[in-house]
C-alpha positions as CSV (number, residue, x, y, z in Angstrom):
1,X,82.0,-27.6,-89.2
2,X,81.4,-24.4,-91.1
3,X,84.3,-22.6,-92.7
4,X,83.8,-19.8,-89.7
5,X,84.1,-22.2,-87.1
6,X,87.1,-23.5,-88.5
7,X,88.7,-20.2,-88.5
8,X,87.4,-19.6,-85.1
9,X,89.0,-22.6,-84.1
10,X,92.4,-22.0,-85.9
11,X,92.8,-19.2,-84.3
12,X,91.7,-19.6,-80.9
13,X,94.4,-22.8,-80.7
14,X,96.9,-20.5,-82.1
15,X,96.5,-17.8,-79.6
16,X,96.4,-20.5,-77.4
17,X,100.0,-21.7,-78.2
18,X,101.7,-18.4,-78.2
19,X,100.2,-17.9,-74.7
20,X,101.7,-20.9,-74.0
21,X,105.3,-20.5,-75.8
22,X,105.3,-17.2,-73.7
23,X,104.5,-18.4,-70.4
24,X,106.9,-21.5,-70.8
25,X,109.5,-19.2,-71.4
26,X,108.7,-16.5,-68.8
27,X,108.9,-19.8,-66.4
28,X,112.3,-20.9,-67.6
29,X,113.7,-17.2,-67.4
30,X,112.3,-16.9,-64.5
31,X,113.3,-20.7,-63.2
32,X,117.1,-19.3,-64.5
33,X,116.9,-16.2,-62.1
34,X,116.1,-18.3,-59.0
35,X,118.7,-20.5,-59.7
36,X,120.7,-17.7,-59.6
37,X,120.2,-15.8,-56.7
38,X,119.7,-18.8,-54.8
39,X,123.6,-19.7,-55.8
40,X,124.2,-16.0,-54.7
41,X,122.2,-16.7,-51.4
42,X,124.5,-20.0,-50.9
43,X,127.7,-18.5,-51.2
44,X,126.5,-15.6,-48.7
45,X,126.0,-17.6,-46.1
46,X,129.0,-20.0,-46.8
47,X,131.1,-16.9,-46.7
48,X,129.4,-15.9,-43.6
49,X,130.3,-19.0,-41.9
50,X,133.6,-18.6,-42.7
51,X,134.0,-14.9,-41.4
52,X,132.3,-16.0,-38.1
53,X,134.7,-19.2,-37.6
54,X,138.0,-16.9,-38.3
55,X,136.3,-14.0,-36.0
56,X,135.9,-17.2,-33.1
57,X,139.0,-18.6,-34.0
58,X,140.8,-15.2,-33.5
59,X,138.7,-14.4,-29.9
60,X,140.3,-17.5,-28.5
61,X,143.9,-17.1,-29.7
62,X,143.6,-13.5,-28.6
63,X,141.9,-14.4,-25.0
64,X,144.6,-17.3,-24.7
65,X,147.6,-14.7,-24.2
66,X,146.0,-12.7,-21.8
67,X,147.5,-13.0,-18.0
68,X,144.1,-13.6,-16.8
69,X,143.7,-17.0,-19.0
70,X,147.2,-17.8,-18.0
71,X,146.0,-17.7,-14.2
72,X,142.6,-19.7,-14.8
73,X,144.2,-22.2,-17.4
């Protein structure tokens, strides 16, 4: 190899490796924001499940007083 192709070379693999250091950790920041919001998009629908139990819950305490389910119970 000539001493330009060694350069050549040098620098290619070394631009190569940065591109690759970057993307690696664009993937793991990104990997870390999915995480995340996917935690974020758990607990909103575990919290929503629990607001539509205690709204259920509360219809059929509420309808069990009235006169009418007194008559059909």
């Amino acid at each position: 190899m000539t001493k330009t192709t060694k350069k050549a070379m040098n620098t290619m693999m070394t631009a190569a490796c940065a591109g690759a250091a970057f993307c690696c950790a664009c993937a793991a920041s990104h990997t870390v924001i999915l995480s995340v919001l996917g935690a974020i998009i758990m607990a909103s629908i575990i919290i929503c499940a629990l607001v539509l139990v205690l709204l259920v819950l509360l219809v059929l305490a509420a309808s069990a007083h009235t006169p009418l389910a007194r008559i059909t119970a």
